[in-house]
PDBQT receptor file of N, H, CA, C and O in Angstrom, charges set to zero:
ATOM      1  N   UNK A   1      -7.566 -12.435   6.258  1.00  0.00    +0.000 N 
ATOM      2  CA  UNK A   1      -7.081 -11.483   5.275  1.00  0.00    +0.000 C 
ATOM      3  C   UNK A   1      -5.708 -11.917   4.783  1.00  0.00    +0.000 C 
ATOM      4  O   UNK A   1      -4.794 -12.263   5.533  1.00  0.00    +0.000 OA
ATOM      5  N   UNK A   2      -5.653 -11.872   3.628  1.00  0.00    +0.000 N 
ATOM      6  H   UNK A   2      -6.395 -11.591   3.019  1.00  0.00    +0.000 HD
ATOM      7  CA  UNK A   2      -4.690 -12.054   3.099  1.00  0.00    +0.000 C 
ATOM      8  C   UNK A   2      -3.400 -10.935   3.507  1.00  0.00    +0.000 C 
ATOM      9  O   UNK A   2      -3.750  -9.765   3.664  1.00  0.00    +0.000 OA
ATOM     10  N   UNK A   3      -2.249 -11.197   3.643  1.00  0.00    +0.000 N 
ATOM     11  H   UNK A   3      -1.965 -12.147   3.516  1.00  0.00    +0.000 HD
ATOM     12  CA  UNK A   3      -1.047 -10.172   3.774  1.00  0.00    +0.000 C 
ATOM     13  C   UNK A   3      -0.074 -10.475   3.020  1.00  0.00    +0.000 C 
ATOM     14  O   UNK A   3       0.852  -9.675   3.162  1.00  0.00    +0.000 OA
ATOM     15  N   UNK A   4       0.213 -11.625   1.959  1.00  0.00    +0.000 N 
ATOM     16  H   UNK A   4      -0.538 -12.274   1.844  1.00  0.00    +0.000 HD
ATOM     17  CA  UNK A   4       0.740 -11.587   1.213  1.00  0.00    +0.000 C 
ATOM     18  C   UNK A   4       1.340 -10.472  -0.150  1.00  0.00    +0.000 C 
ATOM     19  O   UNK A   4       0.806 -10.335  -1.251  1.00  0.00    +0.000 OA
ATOM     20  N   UNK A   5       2.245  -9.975   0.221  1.00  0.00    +0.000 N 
ATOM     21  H   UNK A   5       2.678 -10.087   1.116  1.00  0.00    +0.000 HD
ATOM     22  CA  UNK A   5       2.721  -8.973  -1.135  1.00  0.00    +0.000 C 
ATOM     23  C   UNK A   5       4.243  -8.617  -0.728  1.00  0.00    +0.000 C 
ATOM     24  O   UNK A   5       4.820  -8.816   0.341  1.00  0.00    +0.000 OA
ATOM     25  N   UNK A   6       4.712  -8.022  -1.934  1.00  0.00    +0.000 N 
ATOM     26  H   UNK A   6       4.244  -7.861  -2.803  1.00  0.00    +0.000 HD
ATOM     27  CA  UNK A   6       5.944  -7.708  -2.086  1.00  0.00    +0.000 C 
ATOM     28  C   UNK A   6       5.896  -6.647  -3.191  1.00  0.00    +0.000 C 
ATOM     29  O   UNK A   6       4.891  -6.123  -3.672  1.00  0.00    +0.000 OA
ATOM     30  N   UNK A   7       7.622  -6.365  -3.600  1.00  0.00    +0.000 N 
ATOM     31  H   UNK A   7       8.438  -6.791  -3.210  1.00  0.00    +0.000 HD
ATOM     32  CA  UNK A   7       7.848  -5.243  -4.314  1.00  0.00    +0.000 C 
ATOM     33  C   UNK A   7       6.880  -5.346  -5.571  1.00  0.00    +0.000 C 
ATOM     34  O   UNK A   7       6.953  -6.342  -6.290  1.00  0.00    +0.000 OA
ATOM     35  N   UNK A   8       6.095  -4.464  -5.807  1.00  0.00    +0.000 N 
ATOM     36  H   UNK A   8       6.036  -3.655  -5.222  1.00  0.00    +0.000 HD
ATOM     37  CA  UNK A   8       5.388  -4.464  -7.447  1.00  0.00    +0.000 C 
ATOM     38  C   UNK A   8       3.650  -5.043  -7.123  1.00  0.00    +0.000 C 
ATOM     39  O   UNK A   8       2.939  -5.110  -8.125  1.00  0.00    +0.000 OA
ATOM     40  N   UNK A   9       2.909  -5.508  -5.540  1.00  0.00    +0.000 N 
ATOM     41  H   UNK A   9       3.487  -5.455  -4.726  1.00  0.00    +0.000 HD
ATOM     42  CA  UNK A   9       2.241  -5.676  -5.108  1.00  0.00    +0.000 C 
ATOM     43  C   UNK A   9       0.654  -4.133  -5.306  1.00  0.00    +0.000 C 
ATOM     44  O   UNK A   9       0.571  -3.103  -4.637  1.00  0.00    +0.000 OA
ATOM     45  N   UNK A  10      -0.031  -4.473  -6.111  1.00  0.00    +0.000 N 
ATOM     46  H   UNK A  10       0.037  -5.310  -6.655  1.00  0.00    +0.000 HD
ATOM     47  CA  UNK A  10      -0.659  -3.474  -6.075  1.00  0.00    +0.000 C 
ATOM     48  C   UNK A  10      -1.858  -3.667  -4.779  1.00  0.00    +0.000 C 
ATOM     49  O   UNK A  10      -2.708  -4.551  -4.888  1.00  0.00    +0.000 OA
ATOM     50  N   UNK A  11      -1.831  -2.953  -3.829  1.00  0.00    +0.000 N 
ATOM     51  H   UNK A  11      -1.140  -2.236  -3.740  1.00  0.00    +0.000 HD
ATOM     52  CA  UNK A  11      -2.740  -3.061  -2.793  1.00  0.00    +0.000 C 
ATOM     53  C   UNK A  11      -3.824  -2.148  -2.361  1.00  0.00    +0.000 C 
ATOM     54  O   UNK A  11      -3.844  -0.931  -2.543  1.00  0.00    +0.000 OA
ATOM     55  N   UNK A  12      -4.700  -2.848  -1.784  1.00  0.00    +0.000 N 
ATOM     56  H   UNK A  12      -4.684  -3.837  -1.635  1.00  0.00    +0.000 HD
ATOM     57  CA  UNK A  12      -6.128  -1.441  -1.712  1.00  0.00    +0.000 C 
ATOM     58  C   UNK A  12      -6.272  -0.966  -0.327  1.00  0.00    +0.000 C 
ATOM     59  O   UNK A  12      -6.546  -1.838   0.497  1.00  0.00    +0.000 OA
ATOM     60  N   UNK A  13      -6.141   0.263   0.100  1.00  0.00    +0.000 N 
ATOM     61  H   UNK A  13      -5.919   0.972  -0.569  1.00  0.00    +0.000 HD
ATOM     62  CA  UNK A  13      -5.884   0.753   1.639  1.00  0.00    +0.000 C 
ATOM     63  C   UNK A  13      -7.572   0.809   1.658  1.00  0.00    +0.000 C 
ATOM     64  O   UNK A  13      -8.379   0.666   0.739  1.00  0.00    +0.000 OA
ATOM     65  N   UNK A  14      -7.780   1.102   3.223  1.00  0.00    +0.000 N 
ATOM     66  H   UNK A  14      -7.125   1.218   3.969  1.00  0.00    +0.000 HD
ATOM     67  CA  UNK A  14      -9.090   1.360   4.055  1.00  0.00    +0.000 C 
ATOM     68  C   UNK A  14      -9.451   2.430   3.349  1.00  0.00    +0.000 C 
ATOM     69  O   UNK A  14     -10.354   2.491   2.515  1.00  0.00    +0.000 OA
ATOM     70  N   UNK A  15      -8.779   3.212   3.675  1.00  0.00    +0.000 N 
ATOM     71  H   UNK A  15      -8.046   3.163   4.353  1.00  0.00    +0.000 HD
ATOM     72  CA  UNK A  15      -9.672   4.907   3.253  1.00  0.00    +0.000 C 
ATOM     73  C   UNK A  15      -8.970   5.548   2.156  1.00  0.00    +0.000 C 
ATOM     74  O   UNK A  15      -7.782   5.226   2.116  1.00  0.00    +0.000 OA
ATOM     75  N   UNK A  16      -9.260   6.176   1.456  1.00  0.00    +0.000 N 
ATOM     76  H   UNK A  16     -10.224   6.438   1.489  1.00  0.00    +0.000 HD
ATOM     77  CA  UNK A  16      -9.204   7.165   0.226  1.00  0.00    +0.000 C 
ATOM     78  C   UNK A  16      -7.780   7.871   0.626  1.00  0.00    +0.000 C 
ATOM     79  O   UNK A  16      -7.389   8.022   1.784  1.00  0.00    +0.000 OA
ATOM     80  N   UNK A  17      -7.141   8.241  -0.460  1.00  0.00    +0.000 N 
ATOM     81  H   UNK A  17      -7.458   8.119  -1.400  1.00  0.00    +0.000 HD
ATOM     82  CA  UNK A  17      -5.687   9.396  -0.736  1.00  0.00    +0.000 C 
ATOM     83  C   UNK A  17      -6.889  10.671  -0.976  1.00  0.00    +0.000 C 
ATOM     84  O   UNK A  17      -8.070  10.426  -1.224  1.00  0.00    +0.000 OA
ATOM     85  N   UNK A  18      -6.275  12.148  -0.837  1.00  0.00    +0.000 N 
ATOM     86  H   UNK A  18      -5.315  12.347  -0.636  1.00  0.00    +0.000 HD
ATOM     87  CA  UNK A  18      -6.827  13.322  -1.086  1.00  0.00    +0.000 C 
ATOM     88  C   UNK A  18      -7.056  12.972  -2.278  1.00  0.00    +0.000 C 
ATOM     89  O   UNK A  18      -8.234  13.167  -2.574  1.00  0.00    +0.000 OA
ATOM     90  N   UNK A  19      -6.316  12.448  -3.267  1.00  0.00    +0.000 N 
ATOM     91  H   UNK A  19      -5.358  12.290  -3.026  1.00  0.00    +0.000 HD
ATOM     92  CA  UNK A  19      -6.465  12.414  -4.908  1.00  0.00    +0.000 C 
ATOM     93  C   UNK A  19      -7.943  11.953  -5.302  1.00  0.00    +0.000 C 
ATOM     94  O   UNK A  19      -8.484  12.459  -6.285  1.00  0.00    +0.000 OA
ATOM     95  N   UNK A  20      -8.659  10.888  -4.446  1.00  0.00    +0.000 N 
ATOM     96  H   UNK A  20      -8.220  10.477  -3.647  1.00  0.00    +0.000 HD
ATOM     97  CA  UNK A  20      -9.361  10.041  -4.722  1.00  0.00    +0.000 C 
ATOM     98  C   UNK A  20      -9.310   8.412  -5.147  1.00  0.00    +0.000 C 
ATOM     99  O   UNK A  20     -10.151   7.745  -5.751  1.00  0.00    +0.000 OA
ATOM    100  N   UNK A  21      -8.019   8.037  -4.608  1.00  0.00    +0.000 N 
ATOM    101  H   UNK A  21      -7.336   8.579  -4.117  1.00  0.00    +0.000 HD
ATOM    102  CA  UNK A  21      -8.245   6.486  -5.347  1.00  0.00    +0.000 C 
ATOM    103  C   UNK A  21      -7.483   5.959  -3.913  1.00  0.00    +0.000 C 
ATOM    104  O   UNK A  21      -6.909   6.649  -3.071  1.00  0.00    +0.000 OA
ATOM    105  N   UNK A  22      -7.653   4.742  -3.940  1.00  0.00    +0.000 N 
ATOM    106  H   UNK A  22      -8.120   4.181  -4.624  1.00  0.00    +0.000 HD
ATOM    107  CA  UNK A  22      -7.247   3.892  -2.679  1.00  0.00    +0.000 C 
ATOM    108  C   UNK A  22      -6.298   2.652  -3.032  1.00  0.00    +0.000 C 
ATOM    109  O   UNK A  22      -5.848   1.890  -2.177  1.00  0.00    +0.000 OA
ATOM    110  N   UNK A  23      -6.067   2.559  -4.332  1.00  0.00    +0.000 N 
ATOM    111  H   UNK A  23      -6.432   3.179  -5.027  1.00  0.00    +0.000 HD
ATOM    112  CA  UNK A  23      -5.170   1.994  -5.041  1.00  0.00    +0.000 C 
ATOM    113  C   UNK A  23      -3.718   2.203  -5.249  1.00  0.00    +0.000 C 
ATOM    114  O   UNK A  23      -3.395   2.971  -6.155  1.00  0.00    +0.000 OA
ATOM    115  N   UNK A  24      -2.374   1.371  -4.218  1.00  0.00    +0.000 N 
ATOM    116  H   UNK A  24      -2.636   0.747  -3.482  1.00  0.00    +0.000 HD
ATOM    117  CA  UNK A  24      -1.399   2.097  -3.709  1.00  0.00    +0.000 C 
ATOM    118  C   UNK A  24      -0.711   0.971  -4.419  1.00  0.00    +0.000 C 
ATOM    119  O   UNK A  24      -1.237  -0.141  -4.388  1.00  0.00    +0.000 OA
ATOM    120  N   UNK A  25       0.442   1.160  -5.070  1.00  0.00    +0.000 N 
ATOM    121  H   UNK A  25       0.870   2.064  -5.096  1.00  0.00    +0.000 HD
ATOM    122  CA  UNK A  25       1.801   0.231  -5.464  1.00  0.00    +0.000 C 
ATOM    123  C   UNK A  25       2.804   0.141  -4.516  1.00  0.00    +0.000 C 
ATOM    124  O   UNK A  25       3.387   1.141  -4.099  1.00  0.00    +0.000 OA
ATOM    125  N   UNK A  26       3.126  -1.342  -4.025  1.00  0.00    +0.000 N 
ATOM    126  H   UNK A  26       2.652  -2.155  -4.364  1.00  0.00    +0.000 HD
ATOM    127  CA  UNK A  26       4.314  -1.297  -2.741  1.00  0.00    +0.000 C 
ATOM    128  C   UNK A  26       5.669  -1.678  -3.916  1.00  0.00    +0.000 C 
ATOM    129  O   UNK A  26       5.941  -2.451  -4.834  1.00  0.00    +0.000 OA
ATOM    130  N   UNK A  27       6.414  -0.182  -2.891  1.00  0.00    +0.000 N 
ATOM    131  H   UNK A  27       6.193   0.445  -2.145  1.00  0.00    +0.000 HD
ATOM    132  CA  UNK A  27       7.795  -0.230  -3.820  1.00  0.00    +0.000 C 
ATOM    133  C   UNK A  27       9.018  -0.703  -2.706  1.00  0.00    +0.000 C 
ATOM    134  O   UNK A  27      10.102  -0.940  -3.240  1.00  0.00    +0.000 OA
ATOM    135  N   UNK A  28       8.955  -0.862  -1.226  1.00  0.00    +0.000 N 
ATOM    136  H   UNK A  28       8.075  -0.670  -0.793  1.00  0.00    +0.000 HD
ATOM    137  CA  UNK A  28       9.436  -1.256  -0.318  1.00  0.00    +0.000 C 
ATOM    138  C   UNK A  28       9.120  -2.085   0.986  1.00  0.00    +0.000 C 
ATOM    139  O   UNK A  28       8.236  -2.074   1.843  1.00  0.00    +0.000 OA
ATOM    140  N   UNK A  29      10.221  -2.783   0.739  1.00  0.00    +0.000 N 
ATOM    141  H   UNK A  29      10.939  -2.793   0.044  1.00  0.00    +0.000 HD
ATOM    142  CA  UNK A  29       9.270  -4.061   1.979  1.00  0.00    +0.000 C 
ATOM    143  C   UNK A  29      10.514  -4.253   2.653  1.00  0.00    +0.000 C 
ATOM    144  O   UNK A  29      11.660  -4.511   2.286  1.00  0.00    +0.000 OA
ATOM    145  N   UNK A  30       9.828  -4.009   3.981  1.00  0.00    +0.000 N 
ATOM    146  H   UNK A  30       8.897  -3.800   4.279  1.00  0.00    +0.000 HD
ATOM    147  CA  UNK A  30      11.127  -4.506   4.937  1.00  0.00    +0.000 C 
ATOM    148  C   UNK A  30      10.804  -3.869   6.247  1.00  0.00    +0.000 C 
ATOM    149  O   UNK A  30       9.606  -3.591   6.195  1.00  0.00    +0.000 OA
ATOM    150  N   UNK A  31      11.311  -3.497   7.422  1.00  0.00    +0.000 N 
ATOM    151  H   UNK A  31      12.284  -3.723   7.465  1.00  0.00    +0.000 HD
ATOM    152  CA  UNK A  31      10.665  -3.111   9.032  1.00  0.00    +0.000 C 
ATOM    153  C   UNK A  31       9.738  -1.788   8.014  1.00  0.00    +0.000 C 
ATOM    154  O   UNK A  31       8.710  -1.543   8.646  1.00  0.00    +0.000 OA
ATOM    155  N   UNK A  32       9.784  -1.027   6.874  1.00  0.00    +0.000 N 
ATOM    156  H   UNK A  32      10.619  -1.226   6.361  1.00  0.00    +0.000 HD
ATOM    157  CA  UNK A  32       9.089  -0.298   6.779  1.00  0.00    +0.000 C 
ATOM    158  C   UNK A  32       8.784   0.010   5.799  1.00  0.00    +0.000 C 
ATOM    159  O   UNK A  32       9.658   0.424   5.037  1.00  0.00    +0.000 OA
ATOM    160  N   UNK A  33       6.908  -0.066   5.202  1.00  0.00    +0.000 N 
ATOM    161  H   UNK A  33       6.199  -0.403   5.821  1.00  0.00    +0.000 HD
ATOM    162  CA  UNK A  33       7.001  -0.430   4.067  1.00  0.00    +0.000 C 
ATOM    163  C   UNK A  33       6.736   0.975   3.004  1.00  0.00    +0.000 C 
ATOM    164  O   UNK A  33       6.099   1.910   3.490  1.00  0.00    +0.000 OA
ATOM    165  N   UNK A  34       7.106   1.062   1.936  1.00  0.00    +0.000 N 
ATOM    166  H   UNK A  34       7.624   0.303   1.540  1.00  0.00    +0.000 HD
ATOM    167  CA  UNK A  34       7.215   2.598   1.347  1.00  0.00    +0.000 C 
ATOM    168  C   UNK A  34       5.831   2.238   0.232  1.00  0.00    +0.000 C 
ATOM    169  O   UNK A  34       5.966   1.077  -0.154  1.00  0.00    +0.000 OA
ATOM    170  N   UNK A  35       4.855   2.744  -0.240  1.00  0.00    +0.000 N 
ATOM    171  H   UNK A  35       4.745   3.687   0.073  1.00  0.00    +0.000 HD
ATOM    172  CA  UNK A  35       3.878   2.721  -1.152  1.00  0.00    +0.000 C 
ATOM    173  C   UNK A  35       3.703   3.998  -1.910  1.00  0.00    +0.000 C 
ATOM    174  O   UNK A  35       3.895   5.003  -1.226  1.00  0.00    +0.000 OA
ATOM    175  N   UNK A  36       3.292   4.253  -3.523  1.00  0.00    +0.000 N 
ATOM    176  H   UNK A  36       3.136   3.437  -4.079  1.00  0.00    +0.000 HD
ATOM    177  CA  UNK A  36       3.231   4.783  -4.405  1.00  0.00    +0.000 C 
ATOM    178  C   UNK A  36       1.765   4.679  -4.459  1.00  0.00    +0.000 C 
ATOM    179  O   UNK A  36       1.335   3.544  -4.252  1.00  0.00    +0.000 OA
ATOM    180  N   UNK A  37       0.707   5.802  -4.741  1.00  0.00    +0.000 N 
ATOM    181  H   UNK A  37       1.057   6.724  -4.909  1.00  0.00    +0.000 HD
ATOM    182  CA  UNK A  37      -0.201   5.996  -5.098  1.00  0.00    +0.000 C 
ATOM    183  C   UNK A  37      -0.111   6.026  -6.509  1.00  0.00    +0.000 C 
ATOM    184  O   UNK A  37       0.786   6.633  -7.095  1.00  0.00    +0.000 OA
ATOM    185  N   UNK A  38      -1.307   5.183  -7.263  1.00  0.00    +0.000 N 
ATOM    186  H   UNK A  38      -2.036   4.691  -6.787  1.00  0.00    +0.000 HD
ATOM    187  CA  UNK A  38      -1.505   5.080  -8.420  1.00  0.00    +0.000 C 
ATOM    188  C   UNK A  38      -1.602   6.187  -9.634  1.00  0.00    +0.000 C 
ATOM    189  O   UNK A  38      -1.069   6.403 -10.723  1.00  0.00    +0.000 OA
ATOM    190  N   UNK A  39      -2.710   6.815  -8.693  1.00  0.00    +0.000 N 
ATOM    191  H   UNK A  39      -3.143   6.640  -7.809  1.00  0.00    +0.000 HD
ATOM    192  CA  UNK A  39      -3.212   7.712  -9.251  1.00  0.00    +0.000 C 
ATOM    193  C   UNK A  39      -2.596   9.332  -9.276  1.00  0.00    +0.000 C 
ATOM    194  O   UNK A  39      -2.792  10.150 -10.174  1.00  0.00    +0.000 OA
ATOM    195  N   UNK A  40      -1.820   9.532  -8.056  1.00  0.00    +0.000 N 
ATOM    196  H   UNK A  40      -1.661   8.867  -7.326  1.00  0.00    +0.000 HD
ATOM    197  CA  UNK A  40      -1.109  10.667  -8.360  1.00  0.00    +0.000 C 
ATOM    198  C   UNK A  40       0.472  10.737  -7.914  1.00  0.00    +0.000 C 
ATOM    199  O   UNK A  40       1.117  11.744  -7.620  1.00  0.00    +0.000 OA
ATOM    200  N   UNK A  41       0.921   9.314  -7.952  1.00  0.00    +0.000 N 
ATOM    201  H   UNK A  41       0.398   8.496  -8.191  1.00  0.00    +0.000 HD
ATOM    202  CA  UNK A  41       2.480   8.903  -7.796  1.00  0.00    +0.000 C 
ATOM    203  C   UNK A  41       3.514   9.609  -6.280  1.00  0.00    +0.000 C 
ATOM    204  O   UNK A  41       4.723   9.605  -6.049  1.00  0.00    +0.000 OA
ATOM    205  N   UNK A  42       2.220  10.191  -5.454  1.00  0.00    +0.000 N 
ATOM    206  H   UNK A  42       1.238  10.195  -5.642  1.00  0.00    +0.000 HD
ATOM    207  CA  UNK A  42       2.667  10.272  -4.166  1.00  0.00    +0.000 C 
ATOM    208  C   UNK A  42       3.055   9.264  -3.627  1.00  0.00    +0.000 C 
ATOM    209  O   UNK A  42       2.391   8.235  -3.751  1.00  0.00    +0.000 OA
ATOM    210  N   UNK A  43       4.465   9.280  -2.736  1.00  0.00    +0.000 N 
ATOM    211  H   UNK A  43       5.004  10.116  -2.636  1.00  0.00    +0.000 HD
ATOM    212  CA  UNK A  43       4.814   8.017  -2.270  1.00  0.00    +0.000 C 
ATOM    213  C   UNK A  43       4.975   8.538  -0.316  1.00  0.00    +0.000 C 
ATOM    214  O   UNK A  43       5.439   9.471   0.339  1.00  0.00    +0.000 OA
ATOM    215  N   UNK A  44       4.184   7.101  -0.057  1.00  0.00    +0.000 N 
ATOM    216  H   UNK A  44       3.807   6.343  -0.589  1.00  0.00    +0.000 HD
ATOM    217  CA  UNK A  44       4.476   7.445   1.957  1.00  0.00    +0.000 C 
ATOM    218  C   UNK A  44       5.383   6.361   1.956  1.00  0.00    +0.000 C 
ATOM    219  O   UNK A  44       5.795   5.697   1.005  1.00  0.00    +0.000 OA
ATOM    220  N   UNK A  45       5.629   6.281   3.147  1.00  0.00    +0.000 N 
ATOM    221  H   UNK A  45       5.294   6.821   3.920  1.00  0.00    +0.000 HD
ATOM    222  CA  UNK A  45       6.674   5.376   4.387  1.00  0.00    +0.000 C 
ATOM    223  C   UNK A  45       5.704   5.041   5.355  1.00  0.00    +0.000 C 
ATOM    224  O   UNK A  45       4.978   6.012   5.569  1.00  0.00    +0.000 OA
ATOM    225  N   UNK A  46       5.355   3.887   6.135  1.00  0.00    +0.000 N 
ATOM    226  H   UNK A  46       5.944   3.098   5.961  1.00  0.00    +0.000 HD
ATOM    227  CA  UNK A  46       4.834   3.634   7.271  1.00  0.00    +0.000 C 
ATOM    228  C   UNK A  46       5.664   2.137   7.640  1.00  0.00    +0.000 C 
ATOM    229  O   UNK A  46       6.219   1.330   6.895  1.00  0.00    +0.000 OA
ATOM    230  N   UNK A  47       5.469   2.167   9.194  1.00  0.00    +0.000 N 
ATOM    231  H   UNK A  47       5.018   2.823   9.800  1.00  0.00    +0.000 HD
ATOM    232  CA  UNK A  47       6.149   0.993   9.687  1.00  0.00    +0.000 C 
ATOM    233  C   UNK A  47       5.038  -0.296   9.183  1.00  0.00    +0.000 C 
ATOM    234  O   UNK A  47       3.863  -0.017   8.948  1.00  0.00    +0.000 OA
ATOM    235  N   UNK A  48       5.494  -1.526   9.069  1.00  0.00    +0.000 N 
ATOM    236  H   UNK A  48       6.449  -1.752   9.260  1.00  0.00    +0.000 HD
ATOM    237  CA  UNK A  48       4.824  -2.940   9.086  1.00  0.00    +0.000 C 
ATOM    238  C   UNK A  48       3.233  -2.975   9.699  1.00  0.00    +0.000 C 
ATOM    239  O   UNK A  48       2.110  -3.212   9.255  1.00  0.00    +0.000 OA
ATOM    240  N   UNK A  49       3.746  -2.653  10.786  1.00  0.00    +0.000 N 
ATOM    241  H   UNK A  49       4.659  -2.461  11.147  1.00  0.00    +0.000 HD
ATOM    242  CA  UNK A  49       2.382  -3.172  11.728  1.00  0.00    +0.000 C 
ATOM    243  C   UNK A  49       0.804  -1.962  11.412  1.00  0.00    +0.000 C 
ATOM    244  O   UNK A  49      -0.410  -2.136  11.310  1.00  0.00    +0.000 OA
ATOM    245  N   UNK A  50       1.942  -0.523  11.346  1.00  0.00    +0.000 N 
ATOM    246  H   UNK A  50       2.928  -0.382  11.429  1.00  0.00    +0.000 HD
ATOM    247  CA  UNK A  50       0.723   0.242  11.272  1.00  0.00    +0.000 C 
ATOM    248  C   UNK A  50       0.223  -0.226   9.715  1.00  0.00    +0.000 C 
ATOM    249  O   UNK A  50      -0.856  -0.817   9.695  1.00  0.00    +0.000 OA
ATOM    250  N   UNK A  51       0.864  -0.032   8.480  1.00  0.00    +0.000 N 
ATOM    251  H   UNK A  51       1.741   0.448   8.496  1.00  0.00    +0.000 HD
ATOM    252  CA  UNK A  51       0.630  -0.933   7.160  1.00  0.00    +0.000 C 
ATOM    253  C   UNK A  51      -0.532  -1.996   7.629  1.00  0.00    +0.000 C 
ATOM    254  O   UNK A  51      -1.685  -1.563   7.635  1.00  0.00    +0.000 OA
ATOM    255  N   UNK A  52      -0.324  -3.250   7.991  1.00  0.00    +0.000 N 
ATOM    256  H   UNK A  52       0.612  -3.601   7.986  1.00  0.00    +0.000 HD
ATOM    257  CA  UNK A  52      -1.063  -4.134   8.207  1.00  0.00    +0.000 C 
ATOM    258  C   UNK A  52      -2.395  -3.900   8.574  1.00  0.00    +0.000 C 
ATOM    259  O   UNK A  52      -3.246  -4.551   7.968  1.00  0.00    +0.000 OA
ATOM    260  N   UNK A  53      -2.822  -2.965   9.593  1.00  0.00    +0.000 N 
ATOM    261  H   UNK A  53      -2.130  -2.437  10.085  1.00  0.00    +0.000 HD
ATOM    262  CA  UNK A  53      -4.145  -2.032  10.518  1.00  0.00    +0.000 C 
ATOM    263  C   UNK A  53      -4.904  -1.703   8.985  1.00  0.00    +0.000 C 
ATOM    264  O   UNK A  53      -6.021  -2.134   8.698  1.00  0.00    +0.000 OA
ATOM    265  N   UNK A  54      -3.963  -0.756   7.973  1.00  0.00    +0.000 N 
ATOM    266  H   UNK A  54      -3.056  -0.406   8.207  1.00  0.00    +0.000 HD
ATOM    267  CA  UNK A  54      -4.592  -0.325   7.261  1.00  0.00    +0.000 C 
ATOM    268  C   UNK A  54      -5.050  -0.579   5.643  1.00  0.00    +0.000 C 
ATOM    269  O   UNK A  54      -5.564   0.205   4.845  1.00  0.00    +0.000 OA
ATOM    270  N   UNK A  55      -4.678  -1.899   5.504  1.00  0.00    +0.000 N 
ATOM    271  H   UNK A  55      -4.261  -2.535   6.152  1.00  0.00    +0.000 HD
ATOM    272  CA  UNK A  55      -4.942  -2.492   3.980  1.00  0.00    +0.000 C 
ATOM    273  C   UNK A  55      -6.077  -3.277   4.148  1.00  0.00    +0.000 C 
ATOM    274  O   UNK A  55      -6.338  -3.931   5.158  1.00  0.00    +0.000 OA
ATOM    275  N   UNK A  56      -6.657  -3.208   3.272  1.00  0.00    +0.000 N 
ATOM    276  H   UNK A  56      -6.445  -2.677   2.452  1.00  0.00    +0.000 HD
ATOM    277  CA  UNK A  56      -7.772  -3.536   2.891  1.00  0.00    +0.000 C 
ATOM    278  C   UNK A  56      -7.669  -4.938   2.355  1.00  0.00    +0.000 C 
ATOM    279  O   UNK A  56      -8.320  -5.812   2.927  1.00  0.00    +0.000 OA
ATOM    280  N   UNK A  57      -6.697  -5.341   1.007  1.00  0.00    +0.000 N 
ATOM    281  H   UNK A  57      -6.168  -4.632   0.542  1.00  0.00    +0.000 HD
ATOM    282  CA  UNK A  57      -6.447  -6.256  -0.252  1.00  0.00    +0.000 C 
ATOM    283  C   UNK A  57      -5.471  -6.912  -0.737  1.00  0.00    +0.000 C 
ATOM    284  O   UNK A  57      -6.024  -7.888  -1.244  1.00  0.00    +0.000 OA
ATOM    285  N   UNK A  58      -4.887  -6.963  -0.828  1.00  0.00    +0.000 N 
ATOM    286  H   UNK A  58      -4.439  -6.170  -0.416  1.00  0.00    +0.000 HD
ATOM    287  CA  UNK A  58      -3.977  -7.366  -2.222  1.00  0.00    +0.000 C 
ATOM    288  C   UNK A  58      -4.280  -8.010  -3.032  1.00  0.00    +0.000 C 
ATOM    289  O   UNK A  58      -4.534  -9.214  -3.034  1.00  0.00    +0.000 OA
ATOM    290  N   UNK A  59      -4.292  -6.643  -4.496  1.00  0.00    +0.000 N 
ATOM    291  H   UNK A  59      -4.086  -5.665  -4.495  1.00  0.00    +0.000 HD
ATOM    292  CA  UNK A  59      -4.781  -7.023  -5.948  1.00  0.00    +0.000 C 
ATOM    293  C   UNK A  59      -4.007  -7.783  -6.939  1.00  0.00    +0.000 C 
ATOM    294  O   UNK A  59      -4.491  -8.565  -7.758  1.00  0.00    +0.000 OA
ATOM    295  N   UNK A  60      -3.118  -7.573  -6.839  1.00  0.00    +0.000 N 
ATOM    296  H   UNK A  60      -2.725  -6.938  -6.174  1.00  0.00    +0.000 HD
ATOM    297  CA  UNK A  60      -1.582  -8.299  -7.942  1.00  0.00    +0.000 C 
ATOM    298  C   UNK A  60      -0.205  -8.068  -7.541  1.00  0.00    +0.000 C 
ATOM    299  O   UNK A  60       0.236  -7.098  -6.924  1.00  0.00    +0.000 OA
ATOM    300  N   UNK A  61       0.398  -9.063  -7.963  1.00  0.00    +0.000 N 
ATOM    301  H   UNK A  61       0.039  -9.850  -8.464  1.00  0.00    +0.000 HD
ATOM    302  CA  UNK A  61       1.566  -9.463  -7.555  1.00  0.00    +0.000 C 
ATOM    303  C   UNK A  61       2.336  -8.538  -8.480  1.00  0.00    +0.000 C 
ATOM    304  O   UNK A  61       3.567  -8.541  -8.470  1.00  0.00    +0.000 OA
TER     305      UNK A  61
């Protein structure tokens, strides 16, 4: 699997947001990475490692 991405990285998680889309924008990279949902501009925080468990992709740089 690829793990390549950074700031502006659009990436595809395992399982679905309540919204319906699984399509997340990374806006922070570093011990913890912060992601923006596409579809309804909710943003989480999770540490690196748990991040890593749960991506699926990376779609674009």
């Amino acid at each position: 699997m690829n793990k390549d991405y950074r700031i502006g990285s659009k990436v595809i998680m395992k399982k679905e947001h309540p919204c319906g889309t699984n399509l997340w924008e990374v806006t922070r990279v570093g011990v913890d990475i912060k992601i923006k949902c596409i579809n309804c501009n909710r943003s989480i925080m999770m540490d690196r490692i748990e991040f890593n468990k749960k991506i699926k992709k990376v779609e674009v740089y």
